[in-house]
N, C-alpha and C positions, 0 to 999 in steps of 0.2 A: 435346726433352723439356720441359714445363713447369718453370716457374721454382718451386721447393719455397715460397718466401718467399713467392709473389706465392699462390700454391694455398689457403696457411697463414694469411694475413694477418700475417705476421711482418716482423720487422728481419733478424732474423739467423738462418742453418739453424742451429740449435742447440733442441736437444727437452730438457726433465725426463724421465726417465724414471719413468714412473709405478711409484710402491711398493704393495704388494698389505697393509695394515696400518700402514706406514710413511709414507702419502703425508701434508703438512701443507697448509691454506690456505695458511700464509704462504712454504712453500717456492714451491707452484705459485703464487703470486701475484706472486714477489721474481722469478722468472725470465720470467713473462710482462711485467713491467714491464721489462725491462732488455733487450725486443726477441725474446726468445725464445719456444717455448711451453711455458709452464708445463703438467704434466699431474699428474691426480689420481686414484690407483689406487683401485675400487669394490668388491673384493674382499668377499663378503660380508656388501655393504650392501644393505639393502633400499630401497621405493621413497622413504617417509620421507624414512630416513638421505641419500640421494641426493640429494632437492630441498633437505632443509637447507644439506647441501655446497654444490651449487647459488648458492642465496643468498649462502653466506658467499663462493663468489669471486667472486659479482658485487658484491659491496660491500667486495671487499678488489683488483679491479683490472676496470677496463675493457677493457681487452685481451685479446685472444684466448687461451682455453687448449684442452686437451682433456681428456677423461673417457676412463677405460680400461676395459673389461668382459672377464673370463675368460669364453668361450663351454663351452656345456656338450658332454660328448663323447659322453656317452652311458651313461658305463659308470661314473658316480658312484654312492657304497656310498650307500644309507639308511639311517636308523637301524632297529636290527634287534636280533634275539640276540647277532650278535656284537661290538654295541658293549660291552658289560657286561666280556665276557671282554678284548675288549684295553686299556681300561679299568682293569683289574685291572694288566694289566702294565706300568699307567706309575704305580703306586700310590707307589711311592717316591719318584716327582720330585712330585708332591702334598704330599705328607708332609713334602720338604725346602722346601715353599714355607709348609705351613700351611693344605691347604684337601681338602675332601673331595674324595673319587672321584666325578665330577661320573655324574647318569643320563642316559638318552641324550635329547636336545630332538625336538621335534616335526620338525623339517628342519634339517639341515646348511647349507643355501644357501637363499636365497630365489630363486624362477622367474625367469628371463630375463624372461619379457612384463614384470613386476611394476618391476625396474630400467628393461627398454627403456621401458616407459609413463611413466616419472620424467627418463630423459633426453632425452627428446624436447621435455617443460616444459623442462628447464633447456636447452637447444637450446645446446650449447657449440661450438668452433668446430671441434671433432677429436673423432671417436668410434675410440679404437684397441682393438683385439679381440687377445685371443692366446687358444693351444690353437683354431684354424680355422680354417674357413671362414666368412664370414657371410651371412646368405642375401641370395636376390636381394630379397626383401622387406623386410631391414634397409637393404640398401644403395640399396633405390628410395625408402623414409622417410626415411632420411638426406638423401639429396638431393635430395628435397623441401621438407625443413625448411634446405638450405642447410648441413648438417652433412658434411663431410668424414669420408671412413673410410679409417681407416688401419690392414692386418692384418700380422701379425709371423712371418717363417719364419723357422728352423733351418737349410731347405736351402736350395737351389735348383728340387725339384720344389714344396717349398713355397709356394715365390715365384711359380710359377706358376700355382698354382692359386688365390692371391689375387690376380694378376693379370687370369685368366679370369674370375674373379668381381667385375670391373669394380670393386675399391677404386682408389682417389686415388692412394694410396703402398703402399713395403712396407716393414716394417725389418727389417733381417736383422740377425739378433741370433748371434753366434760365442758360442762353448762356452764363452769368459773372462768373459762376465758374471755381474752379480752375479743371486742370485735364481732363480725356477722357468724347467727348461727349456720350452720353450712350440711342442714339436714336438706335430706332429697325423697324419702322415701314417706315420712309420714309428715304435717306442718312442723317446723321448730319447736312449736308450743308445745306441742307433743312428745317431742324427744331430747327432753330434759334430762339429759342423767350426767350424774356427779363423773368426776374423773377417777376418782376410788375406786366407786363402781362397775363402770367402763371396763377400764383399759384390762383388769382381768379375764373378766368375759371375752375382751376381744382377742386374747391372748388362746382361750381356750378353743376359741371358735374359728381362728385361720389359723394358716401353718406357713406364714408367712410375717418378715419382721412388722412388730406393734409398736407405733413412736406414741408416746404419752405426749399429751396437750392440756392445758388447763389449770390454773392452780400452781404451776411452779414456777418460782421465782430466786430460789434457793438450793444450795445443797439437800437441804432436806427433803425439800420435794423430789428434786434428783433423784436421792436416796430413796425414796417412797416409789415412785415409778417404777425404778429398777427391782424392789421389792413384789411389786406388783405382775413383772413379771416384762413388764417393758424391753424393747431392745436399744433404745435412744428416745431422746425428749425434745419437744419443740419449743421453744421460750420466746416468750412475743411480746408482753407487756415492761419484763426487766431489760428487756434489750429498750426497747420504745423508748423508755425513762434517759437513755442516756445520750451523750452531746453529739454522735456522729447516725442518729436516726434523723427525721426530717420532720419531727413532730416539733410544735412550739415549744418555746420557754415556759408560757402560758400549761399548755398540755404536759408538759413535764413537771410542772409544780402539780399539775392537780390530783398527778399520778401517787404522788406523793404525800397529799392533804384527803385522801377520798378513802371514806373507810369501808371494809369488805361489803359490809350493808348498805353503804350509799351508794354501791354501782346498781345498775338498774337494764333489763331485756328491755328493748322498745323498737318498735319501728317508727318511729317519729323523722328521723334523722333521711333514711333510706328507701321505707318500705318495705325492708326484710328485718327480721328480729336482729338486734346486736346487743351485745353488750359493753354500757361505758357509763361514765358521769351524767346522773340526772340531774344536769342545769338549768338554764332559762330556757333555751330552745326548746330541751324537749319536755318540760311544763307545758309550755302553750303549745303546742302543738299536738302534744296528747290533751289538752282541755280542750283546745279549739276542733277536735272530735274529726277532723277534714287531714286525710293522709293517703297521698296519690299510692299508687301500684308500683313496685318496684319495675325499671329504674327511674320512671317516672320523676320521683320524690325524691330519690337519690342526685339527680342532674339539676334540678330547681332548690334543692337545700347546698346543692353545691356551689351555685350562685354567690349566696354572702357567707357561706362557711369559709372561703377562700378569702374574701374580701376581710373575716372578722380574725382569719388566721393575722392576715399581715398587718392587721393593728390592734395585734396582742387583745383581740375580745372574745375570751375562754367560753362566755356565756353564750355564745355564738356558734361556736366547732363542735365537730363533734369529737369530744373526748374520750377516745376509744380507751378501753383497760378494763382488766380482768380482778377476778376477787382477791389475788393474792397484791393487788400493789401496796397495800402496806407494809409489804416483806423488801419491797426493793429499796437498796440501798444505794449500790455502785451509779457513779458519776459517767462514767465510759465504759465503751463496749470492751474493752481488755480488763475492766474489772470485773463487770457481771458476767464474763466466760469463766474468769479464774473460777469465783465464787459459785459456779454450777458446776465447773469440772471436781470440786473437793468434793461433791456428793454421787460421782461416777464412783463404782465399785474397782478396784482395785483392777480385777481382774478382766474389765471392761475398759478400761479407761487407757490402755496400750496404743504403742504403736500399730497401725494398720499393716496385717503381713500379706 
């Protein structure tokens, strides 16, 4: 099996997990310098927005990182009649932030070609996809521009279908992370499996590198992964926790006060399953029984989720994090690299030759 490091251009198997609103230059920039790959979630960027990014982390590191892209499924809401109406029924969390009931914009998302045409300029060194497949036409520009692809299963039939679609790697990401579940093949609710579980099966079932997701927060997990049979690990919620991510103060404490049992799957927030803090938000909103279609609910919860970031109201955001945030300690992203790279195995944890 190819060496993930050498595939990667890295020091050490250790990934950022890319955040979908969350992600910072200076977080992906602190972890590509410190040997790893910094990654930076695209979530709703346009081409612009993208080549800016671009820029800002070629001139915040030299080092390899990667860009992340949601693939589209097909069965994204547009705006329509019924944004008006669910609109209406987030009228109170508007009202507690201070801002009108927003009408509906021109597009929810900007088109895939309009992203893929922006990252193919900023040519990074990892293109990672979730919610698919990518086609064989992404994946033959990729590597032609030398760009590495890298797509994310739930399962294990998952995994093989981003295997048969000739990507680089795959990450198998278990049901304990933090954030959206990023199944394609059968509903999220359906494809619930642990990261224990996982990531060996997907070990077994492609002959291509397996990055473990889910659940680790620590050398241990580290250690666990790589027992499991992992080639590198992706770490999302210990990185989130600390001061050079773009998550609140707010969100940072809760990472930290939320125990394994109080994170909660919901599509409240979004419209797609995630998982994070079951607060005030998404209480009534899962009681008020009324939850538009992805991205629908995702662009209208974004509304005063924005508004209740920037005056520190937790009960408002959505507080993405995964089961292990009780494990996370480290204050900065130079110390929750240290603290995963103790639990790299010895003989994996080298210089890249």
């Amino acid at each position: 099996m190819s060496d993930l490091r050498r595939m990667l251009g890295i020091e050490h198997p250790i990934l950022l997990g890319p955040f979908g609103g969350l992600s910072s230059v200076e977080l992906t920039a602190a972890v590509s310098e410190a040997g790893g790959l910094g990654a930076y979630g695209l979530y709703g960027y346009d081409g612009d927005r993208i080549r800016s990014v671009g820029a800002a982390l070629r001139a915040a590191t030299p080092r390899p990182f990667g860009l992340n892209l949601w693939l589209p499924t097909g069965d994204e809401a547009a705006p329509g009649p019924l944004h008006a109406a669910h609109a209406q029924a987030l009228q109170p969390f508007y009202e507690a932030v201070g801002v009108e009931v927003p009408p509906a914009p021109e597009r929810y998302l900007p088109p895939l070609d309009e992203q893929l045409e922006a990252i193919w300029e900023v040519a990074p060194a990892v293109l990672s996809v979730v919610f698919g497949v990518p086609s064989a036409e992404l994946v033959d520009e990729a590597r032609r521009r030398g760009i590495r692809v890298v797509g994310t299963a739930t399962t294990v039939a998952e995994a093989i279908a981003l295997a048969d679609a000739e990507v680089d790697a795959v990450i198998a990401t278990g049901m304990e992370a933090a954030g959206h579940r990023v199944s394609f093949l059968r509903r999220a609710e359906d494809s619930l499996v642990g990261t224990f579980a996982l990531v060996p099966q997907v070990v077994d079932a492609v002959d291509i590198p397996v990055i473990a997701a889910g659940g680790v927060a620590d050398r241990r997990g580290v250690a666990a992964a790589f027992a499991l049979g992992a080639s590198g690990v992706q770490v999302g919620t210990a990185f989130l926790a600390t001061a050079e991510s773009a998550a609140t103060d707010t969100h940072r404490a809760s990472i930290r006060a939320t125990a394994a049992d109080e994170t909660v799957l919901t599509r409240a927030m979004s419209g797609r399953l995630a998982r994070g803090a079951r607060n005030r938000a998404v209480r009534a909103i899962e009681a008020g029984g009324t939850i538009a279609p992805f991205p629908m609910q995702n662009w209208l919860t974004g509304r005063f989720r924005t508004v209740a970031a920037e005056q520190g109201v937790g009960e408002l955001q959505s507080l993405w994090m995964g089961q292990a945030a009780p494990l996370v300690q480290a204050r900065t992203a130079s110390d929750a690299f240290a603290e995963l790279l103790a639990g790299v195995p010895e003989e994996k944890g080298g210089e890249a030759g």
